[in-house]
C-alpha angles and dihedrals in degrees: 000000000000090000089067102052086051114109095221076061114107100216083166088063093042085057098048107044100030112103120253120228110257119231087266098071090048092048100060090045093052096043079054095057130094131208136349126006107216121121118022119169123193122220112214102010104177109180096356104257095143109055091039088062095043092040089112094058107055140057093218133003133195134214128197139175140147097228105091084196092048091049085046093054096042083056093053093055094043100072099197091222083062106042111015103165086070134104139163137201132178113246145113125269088240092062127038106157084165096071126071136243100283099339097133126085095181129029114179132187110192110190087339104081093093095063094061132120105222113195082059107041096047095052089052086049092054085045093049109032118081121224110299099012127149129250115188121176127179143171134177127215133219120322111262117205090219088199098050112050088171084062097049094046094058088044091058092045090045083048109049106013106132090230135110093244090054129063095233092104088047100065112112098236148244086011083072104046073049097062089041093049090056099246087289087147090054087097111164108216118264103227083055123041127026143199092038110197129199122197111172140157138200109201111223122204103236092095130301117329088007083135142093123272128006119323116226100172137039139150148184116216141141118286081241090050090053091051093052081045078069100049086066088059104108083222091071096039083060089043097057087037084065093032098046090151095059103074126175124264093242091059096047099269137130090244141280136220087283091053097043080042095056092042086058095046086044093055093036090059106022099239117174095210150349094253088075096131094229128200106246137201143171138208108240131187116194116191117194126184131172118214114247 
């Protein structure tokens, strides 16, 4: 997570390409849940998409999230007048000395569970979450164009090639074999939670929802949208960060790996242009468990 708190890091641009969770997601966490619905507090809010949607269901919600830039930027999309049962503070999952001894009834990660540290996160949720309260943690992996399987396929390679003109050796790790592996690490501790619950879905590429499991996001764009989706990844932030000379077309320069990358997916799948307007989803993972 260290590549989000850095200044040369366009939180602007995370907030404003990343995909939002549909109703749908809410909706099963919610449904999970027991009890009142006062407090919630969100790990890793980023830019603060979760406590704004869930704004109407809680008294007061919580977001928090080491990134000082990330929290700026939540606050700047979260007009007071607007929401104001949220607030936001910049800490770390593992340490939260601004909530109370069992005061929270929800805590949420949303494609932040896998940089925990978890001996100690899981000790601070059993600090702050009252008796019977929800944890519900989710990621999604990398976009799948589930109509063009030869696209896909170079995106995975480009992605997680182990070579330097890939962005396979730039990946913090283990947070991103996390994320692969569908949060199946993510394992809350028996003597502690109960009624664990597992959602999780696999896009196939024979059309939308041609997959295994059940689909949370999904997304149409334009083939262009989803490669400046990728230039959110924090792979290819450290990749620009050891290749300063290689610079993208947009911004004046010769290509980088996302361009080289696009050209092979264009020719690939004969598409005319970036504007194609593509069919989208993601594998998700979403992890619920209810305190003791």
């Amino acid at each position: 997570m260290a590549t989000f708190s850095k200044s040369t890091f366009s939180h602007a641009s995370y907030a404003a390409i990343r995909p939002s969770y549909p109703p749908s997601l809410y909706n099963h966490i919610l449904s999970f849940h027991h009890g009142p619905r006062n407090v919630l507090v969100d790990l890793g809010t980023g830019p603060g998409i979760v406590p704004r949607a869930l704004s109407p269901s809680f008294t007061h919600l919580i977001g928090t999230d080491p990134s000082s830039g990330m929290i700026s930027q939540a606050q700047s999309l979260t007009p007071s007048a607007q929401y104001s049962n949220i607030t936001y503070e910049v800490a770390s999952a593992e340490h939260l000395p601004f909530v109370e001894n069992q005061s929270v009834d929800m805590v949420l990660a949303g494609q932040s569970a896998h940089w925990f540290d978890y001996p100690r996160l899981w000790k601070e949720m059993r600090r702050i979450v009252r008796p019977g309260g929800t944890v519900a943690f989710w990621g999604y992996k990398d976009p799948v164009f589930v109509d063009f399987p030869k696209a896909s396929k170079i995106m995975f390679h480009f992605g997680y090639d182990d070579r330097d003109d890939r962005l396979g050796p730039f990946w913090q790790q283990p947070g991103r074999s996390i994320v692969q592996d569908q949060l199946r690490k993510v394992q809350p501790p028996e003597e502690e939670w109960e009624q664990v619950t597992r959602i999780e879905y696999e896009p196939g590429t024979n059309g939308k929802k041609s997959g295994e499991g059940t689909p949370f996001l999904e997304k149409r764009m334009k083939v262009g949208d989803v490669i400046e989706y990728v230039r959110t990844w924090s792979s290819y932030h450290a990749w620009r960060e050891a290749h300063p000379e290689q610079r993208p077309v947009k911004d004046g320069g010769t290509g980088d790996v996302l361009d080289r990358m696009y050209e092979e997916m264009k020719e690939a799948e004969r598409w005319e242009s970036e504007n194609l307007e593509v069919d989208i989803e993601w594998g998700t993972a979403l992890v619920m468990a209810r305190k003791a």
